[in-house]
C-alpha positions in Angstrom: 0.0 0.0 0.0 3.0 2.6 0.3 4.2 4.5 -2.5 7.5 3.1 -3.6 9.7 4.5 -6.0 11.6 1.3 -7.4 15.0 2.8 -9.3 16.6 0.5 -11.8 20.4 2.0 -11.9 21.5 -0.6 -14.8 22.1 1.0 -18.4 19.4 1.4 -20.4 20.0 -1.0 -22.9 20.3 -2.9 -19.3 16.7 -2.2 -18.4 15.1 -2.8 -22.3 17.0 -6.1 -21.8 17.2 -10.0 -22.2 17.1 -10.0 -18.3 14.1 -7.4 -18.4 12.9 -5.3 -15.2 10.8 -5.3 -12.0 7.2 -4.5 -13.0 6.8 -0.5 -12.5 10.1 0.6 -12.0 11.5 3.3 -13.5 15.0 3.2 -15.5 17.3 5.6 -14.1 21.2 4.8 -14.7 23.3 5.3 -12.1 26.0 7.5 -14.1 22.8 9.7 -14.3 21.5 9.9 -10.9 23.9 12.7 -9.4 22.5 15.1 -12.5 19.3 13.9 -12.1 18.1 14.2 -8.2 16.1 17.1 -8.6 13.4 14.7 -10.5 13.1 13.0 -7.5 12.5 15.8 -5.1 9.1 14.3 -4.3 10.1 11.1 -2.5 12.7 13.3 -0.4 10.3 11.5 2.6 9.3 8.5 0.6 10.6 5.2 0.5 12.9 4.8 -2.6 14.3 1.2 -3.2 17.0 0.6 -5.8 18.2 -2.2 -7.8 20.6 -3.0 -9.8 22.1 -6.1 -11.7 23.6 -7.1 -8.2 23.5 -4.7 -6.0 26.8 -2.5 -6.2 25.1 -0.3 -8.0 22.5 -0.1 -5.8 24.5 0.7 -3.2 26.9 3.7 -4.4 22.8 5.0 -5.4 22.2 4.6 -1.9 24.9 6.4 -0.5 24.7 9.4 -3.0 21.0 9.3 -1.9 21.5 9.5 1.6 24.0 12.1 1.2 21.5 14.5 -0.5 18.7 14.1 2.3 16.8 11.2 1.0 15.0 10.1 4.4 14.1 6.0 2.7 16.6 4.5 0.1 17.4 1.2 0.4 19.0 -1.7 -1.9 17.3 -4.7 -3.2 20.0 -6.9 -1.6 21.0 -9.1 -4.5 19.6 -7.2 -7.5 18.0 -8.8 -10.5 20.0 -11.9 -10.3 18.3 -12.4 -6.8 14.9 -11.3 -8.2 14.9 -13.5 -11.4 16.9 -16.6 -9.1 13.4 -16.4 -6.9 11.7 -16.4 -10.2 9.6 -13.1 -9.5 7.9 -11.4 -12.1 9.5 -9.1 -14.9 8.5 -6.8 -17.8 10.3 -6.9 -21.1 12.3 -9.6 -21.1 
């Protein structure tokens, strides 16, 4: 019921992928995040979680998050390979 923002911090091509993407998240590439905060001034107080092929990318996002106020960011321990090893659902692939 809460209103997560689920970040993909792969590449683009990444996200479009063979491996595909969580349902609802939105692509956002970590070299692009530090440029790009200011389009995620609304979840300043709202739980972002962030994901990544693994979750090293997750986790500099996290840190570059925190850094700049946000209050909720946390990593999807294990990324996509964990995701699709549990055999959840994903779009595009």
């Amino acid at each position: 019921g809460e209103d997560v923002l689920l970040l993909d911090l792969r590449p683009a091509a990444d996200f479009a992928g063979e491996w595909g993407h969580v349902r609802d998240a939105r692509s956002l590439p970590l070299e692009e995040l530090p440029q790009r905060l200011t389009e995620l001034n609304e979840y300043m107080q709202r739980p972002i979680r962030l994901i990544c092929r693994t979750d090293r990318r997750s986790a500099q996002a996290a840190r570059l998050l925190a850094d700049a106020g946000f209050a909720d960011a946390q990593v999807v321990r294990g990324g996509m390979t964990a995701w699709r090893a549990q055999g959840w659902p994903v779009a595009g692939a």
